[in-house]
C-alpha positions as CSV (number, residue, x, y, z in Angstrom):
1,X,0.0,0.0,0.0
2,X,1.3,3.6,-0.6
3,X,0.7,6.4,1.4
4,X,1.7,9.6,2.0
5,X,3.7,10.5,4.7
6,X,4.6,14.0,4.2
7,X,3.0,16.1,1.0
8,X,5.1,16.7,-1.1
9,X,8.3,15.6,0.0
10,X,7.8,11.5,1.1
11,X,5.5,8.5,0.5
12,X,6.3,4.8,1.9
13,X,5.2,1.8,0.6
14,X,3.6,-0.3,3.9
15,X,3.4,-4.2,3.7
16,X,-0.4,-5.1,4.9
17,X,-2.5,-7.5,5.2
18,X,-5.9,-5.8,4.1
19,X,-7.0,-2.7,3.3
20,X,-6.6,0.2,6.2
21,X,-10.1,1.2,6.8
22,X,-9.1,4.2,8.2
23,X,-5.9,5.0,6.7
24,X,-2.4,5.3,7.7
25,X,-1.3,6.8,10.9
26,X,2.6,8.1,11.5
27,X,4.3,8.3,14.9
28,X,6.8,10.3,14.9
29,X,9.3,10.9,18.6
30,X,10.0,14.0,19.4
31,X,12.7,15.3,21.7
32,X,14.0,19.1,22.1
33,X,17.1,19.5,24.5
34,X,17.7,22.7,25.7
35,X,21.0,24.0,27.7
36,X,21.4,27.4,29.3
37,X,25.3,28.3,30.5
38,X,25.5,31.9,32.3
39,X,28.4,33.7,31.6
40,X,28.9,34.6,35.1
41,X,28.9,30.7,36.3
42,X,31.0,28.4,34.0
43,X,30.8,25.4,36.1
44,X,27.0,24.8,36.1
45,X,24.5,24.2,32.9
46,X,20.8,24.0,33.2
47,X,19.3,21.4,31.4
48,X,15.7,21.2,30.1
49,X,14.5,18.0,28.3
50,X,11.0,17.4,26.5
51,X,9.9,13.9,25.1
52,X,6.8,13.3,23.2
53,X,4.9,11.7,20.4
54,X,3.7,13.5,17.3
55,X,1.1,11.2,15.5
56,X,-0.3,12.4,12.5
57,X,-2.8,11.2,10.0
58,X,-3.2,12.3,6.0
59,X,-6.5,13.8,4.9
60,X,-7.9,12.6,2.1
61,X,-7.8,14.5,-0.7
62,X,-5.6,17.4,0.7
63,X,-2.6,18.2,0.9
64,X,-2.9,17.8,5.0
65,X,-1.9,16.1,8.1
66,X,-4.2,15.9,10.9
67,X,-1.9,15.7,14.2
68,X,-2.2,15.7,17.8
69,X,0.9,15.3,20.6
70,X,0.8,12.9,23.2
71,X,2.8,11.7,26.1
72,X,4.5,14.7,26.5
73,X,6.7,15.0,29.6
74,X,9.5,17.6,30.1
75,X,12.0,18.0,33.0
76,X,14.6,19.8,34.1
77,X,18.0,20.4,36.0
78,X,21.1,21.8,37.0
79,X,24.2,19.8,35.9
80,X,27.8,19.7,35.9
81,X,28.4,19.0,32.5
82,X,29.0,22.0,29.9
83,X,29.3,20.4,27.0
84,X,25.5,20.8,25.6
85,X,25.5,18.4,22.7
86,X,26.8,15.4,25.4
87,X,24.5,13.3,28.0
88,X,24.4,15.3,31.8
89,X,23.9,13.9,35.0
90,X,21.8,15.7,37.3
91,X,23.3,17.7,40.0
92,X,20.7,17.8,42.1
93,X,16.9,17.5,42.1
94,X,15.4,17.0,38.5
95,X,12.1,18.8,38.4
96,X,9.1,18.6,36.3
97,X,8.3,21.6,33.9
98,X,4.6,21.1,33.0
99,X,4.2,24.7,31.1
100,X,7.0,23.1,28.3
101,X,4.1,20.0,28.1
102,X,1.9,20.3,24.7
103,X,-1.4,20.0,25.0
104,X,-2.9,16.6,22.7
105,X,-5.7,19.1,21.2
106,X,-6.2,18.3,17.3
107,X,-4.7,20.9,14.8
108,X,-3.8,20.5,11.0
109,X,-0.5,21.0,9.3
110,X,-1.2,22.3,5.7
111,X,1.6,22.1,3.0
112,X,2.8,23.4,-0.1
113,X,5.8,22.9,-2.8
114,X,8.0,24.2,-0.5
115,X,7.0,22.6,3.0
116,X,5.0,24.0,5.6
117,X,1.8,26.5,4.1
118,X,-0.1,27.1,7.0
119,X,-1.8,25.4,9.9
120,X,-5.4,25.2,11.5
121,X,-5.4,25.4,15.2
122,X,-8.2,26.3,18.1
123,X,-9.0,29.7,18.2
124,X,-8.3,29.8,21.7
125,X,-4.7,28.3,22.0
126,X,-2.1,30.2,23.5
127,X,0.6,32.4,21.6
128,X,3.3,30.8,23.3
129,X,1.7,26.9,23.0
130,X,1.3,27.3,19.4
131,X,4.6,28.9,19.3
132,X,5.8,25.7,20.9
133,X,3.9,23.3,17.9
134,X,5.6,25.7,15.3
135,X,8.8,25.2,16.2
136,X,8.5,21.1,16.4
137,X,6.8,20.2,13.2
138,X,8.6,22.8,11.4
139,X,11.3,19.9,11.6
140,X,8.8,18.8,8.6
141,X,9.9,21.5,6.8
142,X,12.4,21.4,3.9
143,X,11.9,25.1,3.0
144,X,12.3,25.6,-1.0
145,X,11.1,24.0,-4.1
146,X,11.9,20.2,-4.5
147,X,11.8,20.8,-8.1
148,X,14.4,23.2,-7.6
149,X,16.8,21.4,-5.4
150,X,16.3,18.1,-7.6
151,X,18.0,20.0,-10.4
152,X,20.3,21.7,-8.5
153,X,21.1,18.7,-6.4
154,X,21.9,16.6,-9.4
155,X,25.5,18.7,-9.6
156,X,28.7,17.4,-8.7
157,X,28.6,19.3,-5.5
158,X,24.9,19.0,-4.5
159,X,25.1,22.8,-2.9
160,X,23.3,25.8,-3.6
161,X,22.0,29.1,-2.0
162,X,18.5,29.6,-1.8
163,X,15.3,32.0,0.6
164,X,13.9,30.0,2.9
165,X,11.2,30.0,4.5
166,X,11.0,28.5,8.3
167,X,9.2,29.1,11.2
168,X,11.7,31.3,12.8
169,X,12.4,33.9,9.8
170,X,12.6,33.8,6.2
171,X,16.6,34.1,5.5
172,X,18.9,33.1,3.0
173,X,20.2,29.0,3.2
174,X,22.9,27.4,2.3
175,X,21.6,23.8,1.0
176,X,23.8,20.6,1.0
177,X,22.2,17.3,-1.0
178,X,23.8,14.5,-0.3
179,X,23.4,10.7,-1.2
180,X,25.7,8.6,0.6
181,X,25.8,5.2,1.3
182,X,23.2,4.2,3.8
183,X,24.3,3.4,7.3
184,X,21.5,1.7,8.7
185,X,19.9,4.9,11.7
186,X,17.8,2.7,13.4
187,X,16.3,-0.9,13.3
188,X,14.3,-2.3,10.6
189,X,10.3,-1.2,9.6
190,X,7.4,-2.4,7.6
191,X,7.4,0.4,5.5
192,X,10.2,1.6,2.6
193,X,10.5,5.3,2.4
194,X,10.3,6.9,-1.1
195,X,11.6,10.4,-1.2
196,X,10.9,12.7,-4.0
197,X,14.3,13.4,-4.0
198,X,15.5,9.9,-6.1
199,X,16.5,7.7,-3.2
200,X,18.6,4.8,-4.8
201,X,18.7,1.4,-3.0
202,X,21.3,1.0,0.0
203,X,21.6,4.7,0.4
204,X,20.8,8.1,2.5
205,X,19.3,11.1,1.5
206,X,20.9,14.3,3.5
207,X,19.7,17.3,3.1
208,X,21.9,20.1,5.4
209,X,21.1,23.6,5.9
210,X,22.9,26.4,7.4
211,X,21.4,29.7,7.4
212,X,22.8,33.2,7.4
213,X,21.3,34.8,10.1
214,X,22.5,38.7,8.8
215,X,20.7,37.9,5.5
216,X,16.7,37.7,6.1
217,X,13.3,39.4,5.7
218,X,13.0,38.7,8.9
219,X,13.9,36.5,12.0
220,X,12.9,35.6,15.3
221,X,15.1,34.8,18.4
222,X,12.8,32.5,19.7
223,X,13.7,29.7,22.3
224,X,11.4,26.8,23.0
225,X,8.9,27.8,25.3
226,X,9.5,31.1,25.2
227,X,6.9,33.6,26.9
228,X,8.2,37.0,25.7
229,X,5.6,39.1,23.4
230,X,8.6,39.0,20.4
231,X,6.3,42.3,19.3
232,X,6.7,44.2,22.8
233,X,9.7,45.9,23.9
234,X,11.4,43.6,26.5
235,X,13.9,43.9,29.0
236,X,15.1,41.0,27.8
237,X,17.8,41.1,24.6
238,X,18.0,38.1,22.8
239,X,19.6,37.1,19.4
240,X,19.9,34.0,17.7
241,X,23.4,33.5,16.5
242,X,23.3,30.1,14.5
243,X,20.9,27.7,12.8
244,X,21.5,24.3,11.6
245,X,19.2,22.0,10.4
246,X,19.4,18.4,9.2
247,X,17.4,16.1,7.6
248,X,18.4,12.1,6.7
249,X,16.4,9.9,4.9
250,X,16.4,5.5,3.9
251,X,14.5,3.4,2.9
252,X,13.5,2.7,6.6
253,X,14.3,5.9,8.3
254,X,13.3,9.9,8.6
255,X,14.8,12.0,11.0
256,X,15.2,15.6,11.0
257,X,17.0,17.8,13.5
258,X,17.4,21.6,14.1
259,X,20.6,23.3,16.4
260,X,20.6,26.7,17.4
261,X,22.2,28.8,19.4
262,X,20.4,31.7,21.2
263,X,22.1,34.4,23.7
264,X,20.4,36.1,26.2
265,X,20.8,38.8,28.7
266,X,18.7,41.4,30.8
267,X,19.3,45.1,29.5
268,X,19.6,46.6,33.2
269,X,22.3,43.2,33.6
270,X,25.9,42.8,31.7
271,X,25.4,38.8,32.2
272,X,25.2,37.0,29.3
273,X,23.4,33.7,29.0
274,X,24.1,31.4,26.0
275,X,21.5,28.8,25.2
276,X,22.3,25.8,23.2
277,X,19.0,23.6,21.8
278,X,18.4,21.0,19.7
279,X,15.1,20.1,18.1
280,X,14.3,16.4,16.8
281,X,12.1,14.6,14.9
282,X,12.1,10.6,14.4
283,X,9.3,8.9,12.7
284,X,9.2,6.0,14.5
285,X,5.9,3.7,13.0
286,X,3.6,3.5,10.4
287,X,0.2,1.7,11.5
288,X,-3.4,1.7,10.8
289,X,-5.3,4.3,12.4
290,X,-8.3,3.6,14.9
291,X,-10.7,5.8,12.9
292,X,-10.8,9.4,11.0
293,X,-8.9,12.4,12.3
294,X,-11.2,14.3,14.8
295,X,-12.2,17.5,13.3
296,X,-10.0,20.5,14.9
297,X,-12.7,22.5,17.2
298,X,-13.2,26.3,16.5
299,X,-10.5,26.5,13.8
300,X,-8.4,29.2,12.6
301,X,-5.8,29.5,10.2
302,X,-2.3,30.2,11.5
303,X,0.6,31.3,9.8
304,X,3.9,29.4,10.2
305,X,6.1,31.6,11.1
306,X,6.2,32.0,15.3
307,X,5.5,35.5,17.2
308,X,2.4,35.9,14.9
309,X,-1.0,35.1,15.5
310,X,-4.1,34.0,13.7
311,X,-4.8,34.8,9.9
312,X,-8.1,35.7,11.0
313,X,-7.0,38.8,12.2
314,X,-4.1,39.8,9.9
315,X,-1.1,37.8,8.2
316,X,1.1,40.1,10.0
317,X,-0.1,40.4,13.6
318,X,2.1,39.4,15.9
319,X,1.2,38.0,19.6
């Protein structure tokens, strides 16, 4: 059976039985890892972790995915460890963070040639919870015209300069293609990814993107969970200094993974605070789904990009 997993972009072919009543249904993991390092205190990180499950399911006849998160559970600490990329051990008490938790209300990810169009949410989520959404499933996101990259990519070099579009800013990307010989991510599946990038047997699509941050429309220095109004004057100066994005693709696995590095510091304060944080996306299963996606309850559009609000209201409203 084929199926699409993510408009535009990537289909699988699923080995079944019988017929899926109810269509496919994707689980993808999701984990962001977030580590704050003072300047003033060089010996102590605080750590903030989130695991959950994105599962989504494709609506017929559009060019949609029906989603909701579950099992969400974040915690946090103070560690030791200073090297943000690396496993920490606790230093003391690990505490629950329930406000970095996403709610499992329905919403609706909308694409276009280029990845993410829009997305349809409850007219009365938060700013700072759909803020939170936007910045996961943008991992979905490739950003530019697959048409485009497929003809670019087939060059000796597979790298090209492009605008893209993500939920943080609109900026110009440096894009790497690569096919390499596939080193096997994770375990076997009962599905075989198809790209629309070609995907030959035995290998790995990688697609790489580093953005230059001093060359955009506009940008946002926005940190998971963040409850600053990004359209009010804060006491709080923030800049995001680098963005790096990754995503790898087989015949059995998709993952996709954003690094970024955000500093921080308090206008009446000289202390800087440098926040390291990685955003990842795993899909893990392909099954059948239970029944039809639940409609999304008092929808609105939303735009993609995060510090602005509803399209009801106006494309460029901000929080």
């Amino acid at each position: 059976m084929n199926v699409v997993v993510i408009p535009f972009f990537l289909a699988a072919y699923v080995t079944v039985d019988k017929p899926w009543e109810h269509g496919p249904e994707y689980v993808f993991q999701v984990q962001v890892n977030s580590t704050a390092i003072p300047e003033e205190d060089m010996y102590d990180s605080v750590r903030l972790n989130l695991e959950s499950r994105l599962i989504c399911q494709p609506k017929v006849d559009s060019y949609s995915l029906s989603c909701r998160f579950k099992d969400s559970v974040a915690n946090s600490f103070v560690t030791d460890i200073l090297e943000p990329t690396g496993p920490a051990v606790p230093a003391g008490p690990v505490s629950r963070q329930e406000a970095y938790e996403i709610n499992e209300d329905q919403f609706e990810i909308k694409f276009n040639e280029k990845g993410l169009d829009s997305l349809l949410v409850n007219e009365n989520i938060q700013p700072r919870e759909l803020d939170m959404i936007r910045l996961i499933v943008g991992q979905l996101n490739f950003g530019i015209s697959l048409s485009e990259a497929g003809r670019v990519a087939n060059r000796e070099d597979g790298i090209f300069d492009a605008m893209e579009n993500f939920t943080q800013g609109e900026c110009v990307t440096t894009f790497k293609i690569d096919r390499k010989v596939n080193a096997r991510l994770h375990g076997k599946s009962n599905f075989l990814l198809r790209p629309v990038l070609d995907l030959k047997e035995q290998k790995m699509l990688q697609i790489r993107k580093i953005r230059h941050l001093h060359i955009c429309t506009h940008k946002v220095p926005y940190f998971f969970g963040n409850a600053e109004n990004l359209a009010e004057v804060s006491d709080i100066v923030s800049d995001i200094s680098t963005s790096y994005s990754q995503i790898a693709v087989t015949e059995s696995d998709f993952v996709s993974d954003m690094s970024s590095v955000i500093t921080m510091n308090k206008i009446t304060e000289a202390v800087l605070t440098t926040l390291y944080e990685n955003v990842r996306l795993r899909l893990v299963s392909i099954r059948p789904a239970e029944s039809e996606p639940p409609a999304v309850t008092e929808a609105e559009p939303a735009s993609i990009f995060i510090g602005r609000w509803l399209i009801a209201g106006s494309a460029d409203e901000d929080n």
